[in-house]
KOLGUKOL-946070 format. One record per residue (C-alpha): x, y, z; residue number from 1. Coordinates in Angstrom, 3 decimals, always signed. Layout:
N
+----------+----------+----------+-----+
!       px !       py !       pz ! seq !
+----------+----------+----------+-----+
!        X !        Y !        Z ! NUM !
...
+----------+----------+----------+-----+
//
This chain:
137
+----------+----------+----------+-----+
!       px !       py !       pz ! seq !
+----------+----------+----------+-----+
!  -29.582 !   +1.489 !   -2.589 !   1 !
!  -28.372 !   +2.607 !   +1.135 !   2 !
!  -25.065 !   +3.555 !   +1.705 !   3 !
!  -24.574 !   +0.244 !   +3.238 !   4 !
!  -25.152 !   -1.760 !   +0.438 !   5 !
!  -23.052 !   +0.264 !   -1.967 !   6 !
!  -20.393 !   -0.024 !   +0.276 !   7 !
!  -20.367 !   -3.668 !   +0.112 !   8 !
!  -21.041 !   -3.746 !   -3.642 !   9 !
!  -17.930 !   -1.354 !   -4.390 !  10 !
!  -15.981 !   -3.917 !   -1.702 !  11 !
!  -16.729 !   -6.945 !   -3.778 !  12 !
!  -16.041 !   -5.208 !   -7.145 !  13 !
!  -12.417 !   -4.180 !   -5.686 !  14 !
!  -11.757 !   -7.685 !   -4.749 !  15 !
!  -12.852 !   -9.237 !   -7.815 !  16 !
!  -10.382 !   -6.674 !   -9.771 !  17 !
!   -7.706 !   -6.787 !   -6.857 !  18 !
!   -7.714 !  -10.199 !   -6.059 !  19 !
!   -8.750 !  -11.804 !   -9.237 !  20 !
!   -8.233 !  -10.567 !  -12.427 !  21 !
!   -4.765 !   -9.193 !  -11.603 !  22 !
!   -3.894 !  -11.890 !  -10.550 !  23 !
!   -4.571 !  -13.636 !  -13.691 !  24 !
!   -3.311 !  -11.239 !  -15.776 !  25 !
!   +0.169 !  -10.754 !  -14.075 !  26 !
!   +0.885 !  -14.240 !  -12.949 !  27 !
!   +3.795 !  -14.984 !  -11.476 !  28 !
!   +5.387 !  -11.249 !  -11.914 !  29 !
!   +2.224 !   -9.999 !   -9.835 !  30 !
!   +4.597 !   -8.153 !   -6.812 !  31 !
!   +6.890 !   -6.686 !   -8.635 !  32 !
!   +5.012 !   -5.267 !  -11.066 !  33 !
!   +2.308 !   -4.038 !   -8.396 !  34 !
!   +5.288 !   -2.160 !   -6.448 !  35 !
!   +6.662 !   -0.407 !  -10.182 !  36 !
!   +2.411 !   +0.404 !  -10.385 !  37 !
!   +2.376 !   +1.610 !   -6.856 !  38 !
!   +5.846 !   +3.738 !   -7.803 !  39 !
!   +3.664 !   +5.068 !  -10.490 !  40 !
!   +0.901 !   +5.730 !   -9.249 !  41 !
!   +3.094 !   +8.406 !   -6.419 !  42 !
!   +4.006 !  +10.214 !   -9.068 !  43 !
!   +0.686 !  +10.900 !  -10.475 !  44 !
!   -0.579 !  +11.621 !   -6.994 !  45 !
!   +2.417 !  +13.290 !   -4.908 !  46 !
!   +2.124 !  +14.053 !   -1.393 !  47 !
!   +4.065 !  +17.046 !   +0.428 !  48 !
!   +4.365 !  +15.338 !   +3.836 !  49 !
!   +4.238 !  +11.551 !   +4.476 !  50 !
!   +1.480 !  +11.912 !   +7.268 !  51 !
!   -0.959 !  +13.364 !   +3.682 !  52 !
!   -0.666 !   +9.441 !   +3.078 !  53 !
!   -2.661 !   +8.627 !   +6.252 !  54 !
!   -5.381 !  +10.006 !   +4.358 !  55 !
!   -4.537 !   +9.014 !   +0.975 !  56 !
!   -5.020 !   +5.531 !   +1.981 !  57 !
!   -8.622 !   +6.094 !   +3.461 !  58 !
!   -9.495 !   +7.983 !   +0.801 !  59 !
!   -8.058 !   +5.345 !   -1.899 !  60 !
!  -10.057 !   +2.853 !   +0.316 !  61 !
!   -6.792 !   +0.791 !   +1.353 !  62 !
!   -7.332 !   +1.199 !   +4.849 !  63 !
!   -5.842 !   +2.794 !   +8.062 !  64 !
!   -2.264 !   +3.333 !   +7.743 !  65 !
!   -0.467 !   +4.269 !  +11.112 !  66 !
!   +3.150 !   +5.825 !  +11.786 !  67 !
!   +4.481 !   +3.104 !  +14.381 !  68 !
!   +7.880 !   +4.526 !  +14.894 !  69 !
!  +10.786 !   +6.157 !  +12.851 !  70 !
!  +14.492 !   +5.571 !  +13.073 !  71 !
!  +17.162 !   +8.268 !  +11.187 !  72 !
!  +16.938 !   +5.759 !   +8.165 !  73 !
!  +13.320 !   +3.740 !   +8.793 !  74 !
!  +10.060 !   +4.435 !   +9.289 !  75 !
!   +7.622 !   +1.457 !  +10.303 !  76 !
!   +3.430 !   +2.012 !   +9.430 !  77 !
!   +0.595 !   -0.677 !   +9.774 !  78 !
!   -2.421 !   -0.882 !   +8.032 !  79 !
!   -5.471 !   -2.091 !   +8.677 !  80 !
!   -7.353 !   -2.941 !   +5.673 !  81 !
!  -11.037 !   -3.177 !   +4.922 !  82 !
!  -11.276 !   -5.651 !   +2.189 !  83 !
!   -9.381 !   -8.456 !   +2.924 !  84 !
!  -10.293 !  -11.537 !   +0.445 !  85 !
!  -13.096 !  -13.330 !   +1.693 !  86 !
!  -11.741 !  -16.618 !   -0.312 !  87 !
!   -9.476 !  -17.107 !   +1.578 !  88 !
!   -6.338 !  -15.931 !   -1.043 !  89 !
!   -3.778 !  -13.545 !   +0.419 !  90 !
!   -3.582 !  -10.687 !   -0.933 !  91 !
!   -0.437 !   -8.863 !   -2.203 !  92 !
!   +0.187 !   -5.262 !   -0.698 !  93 !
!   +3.156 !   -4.300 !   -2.619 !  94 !
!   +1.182 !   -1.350 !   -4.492 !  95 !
!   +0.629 !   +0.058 !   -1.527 !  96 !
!   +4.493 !   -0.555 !   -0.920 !  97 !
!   +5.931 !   +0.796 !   -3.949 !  98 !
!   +3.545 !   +4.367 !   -3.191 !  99 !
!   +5.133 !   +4.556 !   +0.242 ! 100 !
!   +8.769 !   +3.930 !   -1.186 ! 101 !
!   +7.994 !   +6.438 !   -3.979 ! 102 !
!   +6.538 !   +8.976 !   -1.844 ! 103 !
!   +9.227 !   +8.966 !   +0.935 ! 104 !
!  +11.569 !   +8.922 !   -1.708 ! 105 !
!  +10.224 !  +12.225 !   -2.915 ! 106 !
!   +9.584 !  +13.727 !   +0.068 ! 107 !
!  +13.383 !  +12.804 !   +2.257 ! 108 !
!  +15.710 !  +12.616 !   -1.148 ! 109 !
!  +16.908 !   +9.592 !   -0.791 ! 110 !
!  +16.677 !   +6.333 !   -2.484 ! 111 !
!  +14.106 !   +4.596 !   -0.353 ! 112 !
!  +12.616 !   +0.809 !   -0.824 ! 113 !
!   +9.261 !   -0.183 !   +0.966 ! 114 !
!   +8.837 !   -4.237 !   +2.143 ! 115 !
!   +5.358 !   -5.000 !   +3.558 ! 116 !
!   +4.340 !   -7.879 !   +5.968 ! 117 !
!   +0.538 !   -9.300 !   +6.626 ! 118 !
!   -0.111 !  -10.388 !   +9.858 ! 119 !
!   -2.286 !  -13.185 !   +9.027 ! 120 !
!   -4.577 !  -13.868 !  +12.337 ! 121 !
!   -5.523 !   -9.701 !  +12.527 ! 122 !
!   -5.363 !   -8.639 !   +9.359 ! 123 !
!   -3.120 !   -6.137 !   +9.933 ! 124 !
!   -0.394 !   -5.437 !   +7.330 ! 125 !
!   +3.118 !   -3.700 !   +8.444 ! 126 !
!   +5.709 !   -1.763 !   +6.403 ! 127 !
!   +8.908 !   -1.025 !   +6.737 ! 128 !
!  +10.643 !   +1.480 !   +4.962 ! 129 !
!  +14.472 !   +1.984 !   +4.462 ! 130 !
!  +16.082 !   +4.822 !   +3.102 ! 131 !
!  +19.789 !   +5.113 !   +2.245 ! 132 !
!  +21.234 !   +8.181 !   +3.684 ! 133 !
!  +24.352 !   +7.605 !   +1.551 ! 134 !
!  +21.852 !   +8.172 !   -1.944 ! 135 !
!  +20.776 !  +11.139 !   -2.209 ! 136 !
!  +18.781 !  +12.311 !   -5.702 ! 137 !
+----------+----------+----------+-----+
//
């Protein structure tokens, strides 16, 4: 098997898992409990700096995450993703989510919440996250 075709074969298996049998299995309390996952997961795998989750994400095969812009309490990223469902469901992002709010939590010490956005006709998915300067832990 050529690189190629594993590629594609690992793609499929993702979406089946990501797209599918989550989806069964968490019903209608799918988001939140994918943002508490993605929460948890940034604590297994904590990052010193939030441009280490530019490559986090291509390494977890999420995609290309991109700093947009920053504000003194917001920071704005987009992502491009590779496997987008080909079935035409939309896929939920907020794992992805919950890491960044856990991360930038961690990393600027304050309470920080993460809302993501797909942009249906690219495929492109934007986040925006807020910290509260007024919260620090």
């Amino acid at each position: 098997m050529n690189e190629k075709e594993h590629s594609h074969v690992t793609s499929f298996g993702y979406e089946l898992i990501r797209d599918h049998v989550l989806a069964s299995i968490l019903g209608k309390h799918e988001k939140d409990i994918l943002y508490w996952a993605g929460k948890d997961l940034a604590r297994k795998f904590p990052l010193y700096t939030m441009e280490e989750a530019l490559t986090f994400f291509q390494e977890a095969g999420w995609g290309t995450l991109e700093l947009e812009k920053t504000t003194k309490d917001s920071a704005y990223y987009t992502l491009e993703t590779y496997n987008l469902p080909q079935s035409g469901l939309s896929r939920s992002h907020r794992l992805e989510a919950g890491f960044l709010a856990e991360q930038q939590q961690k990393i600027g010490g304050y309470m920080a919440e993460c809302f993501d956005e797909q942009v249906k006709k690219n495929g492109i998915v934007t986040f925006q996250i807020k910290w509260d300067l007024k919260a620090t832990i």
